[in-house]
C-alpha positions in Angstrom: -0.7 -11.3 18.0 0.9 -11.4 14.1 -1.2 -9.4 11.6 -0.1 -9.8 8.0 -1.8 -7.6 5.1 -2.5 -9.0 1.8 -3.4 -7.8 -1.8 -6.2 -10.1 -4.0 -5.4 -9.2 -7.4 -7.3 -10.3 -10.4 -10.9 -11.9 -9.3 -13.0 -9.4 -7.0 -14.9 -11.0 -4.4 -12.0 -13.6 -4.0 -11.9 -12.1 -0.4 -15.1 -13.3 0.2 -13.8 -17.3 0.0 -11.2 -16.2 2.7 -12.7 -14.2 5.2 -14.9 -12.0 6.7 -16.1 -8.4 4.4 -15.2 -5.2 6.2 -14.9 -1.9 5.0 -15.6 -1.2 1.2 -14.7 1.6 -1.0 -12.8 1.7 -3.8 -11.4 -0.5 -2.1 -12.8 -4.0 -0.3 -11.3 -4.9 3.2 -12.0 -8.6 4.5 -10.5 -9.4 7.9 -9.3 -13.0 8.7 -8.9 -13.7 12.9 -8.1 -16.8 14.7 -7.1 -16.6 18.3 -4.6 -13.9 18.3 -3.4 -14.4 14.7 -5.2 -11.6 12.1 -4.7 -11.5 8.4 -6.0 -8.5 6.0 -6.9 -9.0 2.7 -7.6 -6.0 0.6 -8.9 -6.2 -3.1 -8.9 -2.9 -5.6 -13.3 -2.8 -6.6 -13.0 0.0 -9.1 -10.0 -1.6 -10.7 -9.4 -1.7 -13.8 -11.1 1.5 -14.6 -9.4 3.4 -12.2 -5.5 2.6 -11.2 -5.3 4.5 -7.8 -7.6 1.2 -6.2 -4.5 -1.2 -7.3 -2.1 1.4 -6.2 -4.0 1.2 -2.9 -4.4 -2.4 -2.4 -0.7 -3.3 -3.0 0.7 -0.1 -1.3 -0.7 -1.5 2.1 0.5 -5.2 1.5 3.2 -6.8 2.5 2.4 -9.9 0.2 -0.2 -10.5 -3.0 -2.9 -13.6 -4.1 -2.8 -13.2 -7.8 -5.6 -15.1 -9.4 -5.0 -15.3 -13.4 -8.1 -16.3 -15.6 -6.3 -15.1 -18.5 -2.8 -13.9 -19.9 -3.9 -10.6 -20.8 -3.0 -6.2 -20.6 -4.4 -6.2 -17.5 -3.1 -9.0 -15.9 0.5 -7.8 -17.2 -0.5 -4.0 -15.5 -1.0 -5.8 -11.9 2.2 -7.2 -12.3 4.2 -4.7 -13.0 2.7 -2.5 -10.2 3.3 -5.2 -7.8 7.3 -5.7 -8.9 7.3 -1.5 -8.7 5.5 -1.5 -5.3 7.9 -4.0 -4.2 6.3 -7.4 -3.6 8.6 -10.2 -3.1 6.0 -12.7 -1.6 2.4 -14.3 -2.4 0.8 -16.7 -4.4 -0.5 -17.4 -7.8 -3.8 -19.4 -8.1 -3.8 -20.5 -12.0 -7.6 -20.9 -13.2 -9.1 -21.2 -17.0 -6.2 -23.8 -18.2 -3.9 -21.2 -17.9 -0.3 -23.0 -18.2 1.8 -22.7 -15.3 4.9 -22.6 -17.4 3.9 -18.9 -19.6 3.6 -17.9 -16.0 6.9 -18.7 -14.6 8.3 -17.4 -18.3 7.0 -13.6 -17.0 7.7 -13.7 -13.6 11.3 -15.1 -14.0 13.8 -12.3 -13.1 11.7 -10.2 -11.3 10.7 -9.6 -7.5 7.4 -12.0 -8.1 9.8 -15.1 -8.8 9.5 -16.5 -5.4 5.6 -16.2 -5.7 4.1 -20.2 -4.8 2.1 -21.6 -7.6 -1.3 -23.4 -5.7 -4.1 -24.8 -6.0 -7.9 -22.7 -5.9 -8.0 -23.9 -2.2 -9.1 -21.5 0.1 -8.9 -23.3 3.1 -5.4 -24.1 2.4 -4.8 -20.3 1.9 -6.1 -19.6 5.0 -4.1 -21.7 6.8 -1.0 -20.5 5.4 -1.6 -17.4 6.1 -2.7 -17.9 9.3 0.4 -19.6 10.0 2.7 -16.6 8.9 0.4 -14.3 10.7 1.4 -16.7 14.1 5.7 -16.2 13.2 5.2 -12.5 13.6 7.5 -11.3 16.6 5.0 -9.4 18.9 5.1 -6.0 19.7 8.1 -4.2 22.2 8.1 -1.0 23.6 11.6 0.0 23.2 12.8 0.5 27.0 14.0 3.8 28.1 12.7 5.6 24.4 9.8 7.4 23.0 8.4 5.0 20.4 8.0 6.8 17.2 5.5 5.4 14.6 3.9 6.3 11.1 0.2 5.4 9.9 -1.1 6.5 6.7 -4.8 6.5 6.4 -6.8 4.8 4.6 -10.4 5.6 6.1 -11.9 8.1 8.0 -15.1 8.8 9.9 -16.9 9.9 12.9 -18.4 6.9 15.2 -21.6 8.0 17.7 -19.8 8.0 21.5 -16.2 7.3 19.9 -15.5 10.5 17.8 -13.6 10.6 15.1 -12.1 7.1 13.8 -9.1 6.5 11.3 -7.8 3.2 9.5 -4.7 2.5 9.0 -1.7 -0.2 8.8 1.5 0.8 11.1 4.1 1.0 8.3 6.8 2.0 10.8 7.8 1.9 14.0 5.0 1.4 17.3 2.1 3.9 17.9 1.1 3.6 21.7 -2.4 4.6 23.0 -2.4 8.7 24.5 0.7 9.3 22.0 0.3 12.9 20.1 0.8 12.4 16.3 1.7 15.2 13.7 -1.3 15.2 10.9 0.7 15.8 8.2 0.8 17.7 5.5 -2.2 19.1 7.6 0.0 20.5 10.3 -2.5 20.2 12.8 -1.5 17.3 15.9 -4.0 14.9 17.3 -4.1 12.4 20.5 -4.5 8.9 20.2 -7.8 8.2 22.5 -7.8 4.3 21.9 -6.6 1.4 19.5 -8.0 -1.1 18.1 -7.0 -4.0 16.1 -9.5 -6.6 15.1 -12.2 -4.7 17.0 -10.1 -5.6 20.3 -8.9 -2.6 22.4 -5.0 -2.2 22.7 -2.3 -0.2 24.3 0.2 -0.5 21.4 0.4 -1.4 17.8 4.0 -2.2 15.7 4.8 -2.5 12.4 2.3 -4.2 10.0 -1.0 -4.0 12.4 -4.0 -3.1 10.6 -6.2 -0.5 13.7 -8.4 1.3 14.2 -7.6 5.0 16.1 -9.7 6.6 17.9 -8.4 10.5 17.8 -8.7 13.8 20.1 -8.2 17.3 18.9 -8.8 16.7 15.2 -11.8 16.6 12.9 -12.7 13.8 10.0 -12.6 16.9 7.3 -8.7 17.0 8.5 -8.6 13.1 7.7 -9.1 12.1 3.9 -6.9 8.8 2.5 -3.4 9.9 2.0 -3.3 12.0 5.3 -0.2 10.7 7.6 0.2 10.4 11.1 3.3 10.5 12.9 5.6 11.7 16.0 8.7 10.5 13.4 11.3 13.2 13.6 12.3 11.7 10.1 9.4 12.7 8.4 9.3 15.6 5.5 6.9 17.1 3.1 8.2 17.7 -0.6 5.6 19.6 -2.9 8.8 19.9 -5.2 10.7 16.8 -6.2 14.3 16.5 -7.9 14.4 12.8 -8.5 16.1 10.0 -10.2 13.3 7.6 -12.1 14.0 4.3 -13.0 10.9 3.3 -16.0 10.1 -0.3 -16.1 11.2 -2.1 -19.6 8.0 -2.4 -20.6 7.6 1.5 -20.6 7.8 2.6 -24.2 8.3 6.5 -24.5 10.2 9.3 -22.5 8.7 10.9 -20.2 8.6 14.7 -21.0 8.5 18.1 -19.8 4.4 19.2 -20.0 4.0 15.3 -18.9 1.1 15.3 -15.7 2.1 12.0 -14.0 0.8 10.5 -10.7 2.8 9.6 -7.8 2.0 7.1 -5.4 3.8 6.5 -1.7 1.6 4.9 0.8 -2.0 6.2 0.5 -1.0 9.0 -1.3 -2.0 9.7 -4.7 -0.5 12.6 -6.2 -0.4 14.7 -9.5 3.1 15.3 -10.4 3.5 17.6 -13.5 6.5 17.2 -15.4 9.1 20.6 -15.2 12.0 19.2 -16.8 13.6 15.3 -17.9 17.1 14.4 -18.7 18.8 11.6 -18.9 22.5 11.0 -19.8 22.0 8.4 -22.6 19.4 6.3 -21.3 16.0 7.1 -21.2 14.8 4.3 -18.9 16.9 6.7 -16.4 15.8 9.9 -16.2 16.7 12.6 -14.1 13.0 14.4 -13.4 11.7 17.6 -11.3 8.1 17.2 -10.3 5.9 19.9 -9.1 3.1 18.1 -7.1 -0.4 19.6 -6.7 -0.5 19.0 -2.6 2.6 18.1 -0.1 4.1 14.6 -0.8 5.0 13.2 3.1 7.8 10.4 3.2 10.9 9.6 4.8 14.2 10.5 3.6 15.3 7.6 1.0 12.1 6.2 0.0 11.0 4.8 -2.8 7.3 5.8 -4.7 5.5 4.7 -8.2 5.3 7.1 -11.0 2.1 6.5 -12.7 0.6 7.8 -16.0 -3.1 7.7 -16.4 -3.0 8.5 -20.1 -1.3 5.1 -20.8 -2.8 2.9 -23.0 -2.5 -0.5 -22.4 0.3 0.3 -19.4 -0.2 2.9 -16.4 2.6 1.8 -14.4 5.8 4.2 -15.9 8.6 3.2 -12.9 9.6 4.1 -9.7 11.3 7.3 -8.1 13.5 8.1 -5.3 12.6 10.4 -2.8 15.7 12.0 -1.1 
């Protein structure tokens, strides 16, 4: 069973053409099934008046449907959040006349380059999808270890004769049914009861499942969107960051000290204010330390997306690196 997690940018209710309507919040889950093969599609609702919702939607994909009526700020905003967020794969349904060729002129050179040009098919979608879903390697219990696995959540809540419920995609590693998982930056440790994925009960979920947990020895107030849960030895909390940002060319002023920024890794969504920038000649470069108003959890080494809220027609400012 393959599960691959997609991000509909640019038309909300696309989903609804694709699959079935789950969960809705800020952000609008529709879940796509066929046999054993899954596909989740996940569009930002309150987007473009707020940015976390993008943030969101892409941070959980592993590949994007961009749907462009029109060449426009916005449309150019999507973009450059999905190049920062690291989105090498999708496709690009063209609608309105728009000319294919002033889209292959803006993607060219960037990670959305491979994206497929199609047609408004939907059924043809599907199937594509479907098919990628199929190639996914199933997945293995590493024999002789203890699996260690990371879920940030997306949704929490309590369900009558289950208890307390979290969403979540597997973003590393395997998460196994009865495991005990860190709640992080909460401290506190909770038991998987049960998994789910696609409303079917399983033992074991890998890398890129979409599930459901069902959790002992934690409440939902312990459980809002950003909260991680883990048994990864790897994982650290920064509420202090000394980081190297890269600023997308598009970007067009320094980012300065007094600067409140927002930083986004996973389904975190955290403000950053701006102690100190340098750079050594070039500006797109800067060398920052961020105090953040709650703990940041990551890995050593990744990467997240520095935001600024107070941008005009551009939210996206770069990426950063998290040591």
């Amino acid at each position: 069973m393959g599960n691959i997690t997609v991000a509909i940018i640019g038309s909300l209710d696309y989903g609804g053409n694709l699959a079935k309507k789950g969960t809705s919040t800020d952000i609008t889950l529709y879940n796509l099934k066929k046999g054993e093969d899954t596909v989740t599609f996940i569009e930002p609702t309150r987007y473009p008046e707020r940015l976390a919702p993008l943030f969101y939607a892409v941070a959980l994909a592993k590949k994007a449907i961009i749907i462009v009526d029109e060449i426009n700020a916005t449309f150019g905003e999507c973009l450059v959040m999905l190049q920062c967020s690291d989105i090498k794969s999708g496709y690009i349904i063209l609608r309105n006349y728009v000319p294919k060729e002033k889209i292959e002129a803006l993607i060219k050179g960037t990670s959305l380059e491979k994206f497929e040009i199609v047609n408004d098919d939907p059924n043809l979608l599907r199937e594509k999808l479907l098919l990628e879903a199929s190639q996914q390697k199933p997945t293995e219990v590493p024999a002789g270890q203890q699996p260690t696995g990371i879920v940030p959540v997306d949704h929490a809540f309590n369900v009558k004769g289950v208890g307390v419920v979290v969403l979540g995609i597997v973003v590393n590693g395997v998460i196994q049914k009865h495991a005990s998982l860190s709640v992080l930056p909460a401290a506190k440790t909770a038991q998987v009861r049960s998994i789910q994925k696609h409303d079917e009960e399983f033992d074991v979920a890998g890398e890129g499942d979409r599930v459901g947990l069902a959790l002992k020895n934690v409440e939902v107030e312990d459980l809002d969107r950003g909260t991680v849960l883990t048994n990864d030895p790897a994982i650290k909390t920064s509420t202090k960051l000394q980081t190297q940002a890269s600023l997308v060319k598009y970007w067009q002023t320094p980012i300065k000290p007094g600067m409140v920024m927002h930083v986004g890794h996973w389904t975190q969504f955290i403000t950053a204010k701006v102690d100190a920038a340098t750079d050594t000649g070039d500006w797109k470069k800067p060398t920052l330390t961020l105090t953040l108003d709650k703990p940041l959890v990551h890995r050593p080494n990744d990467k997240a997306v520095l935001m600024y809220l107070e941008g005009a027609k551009l939210r996206v400012a770069g990426t950063i690196e998290l040591s």
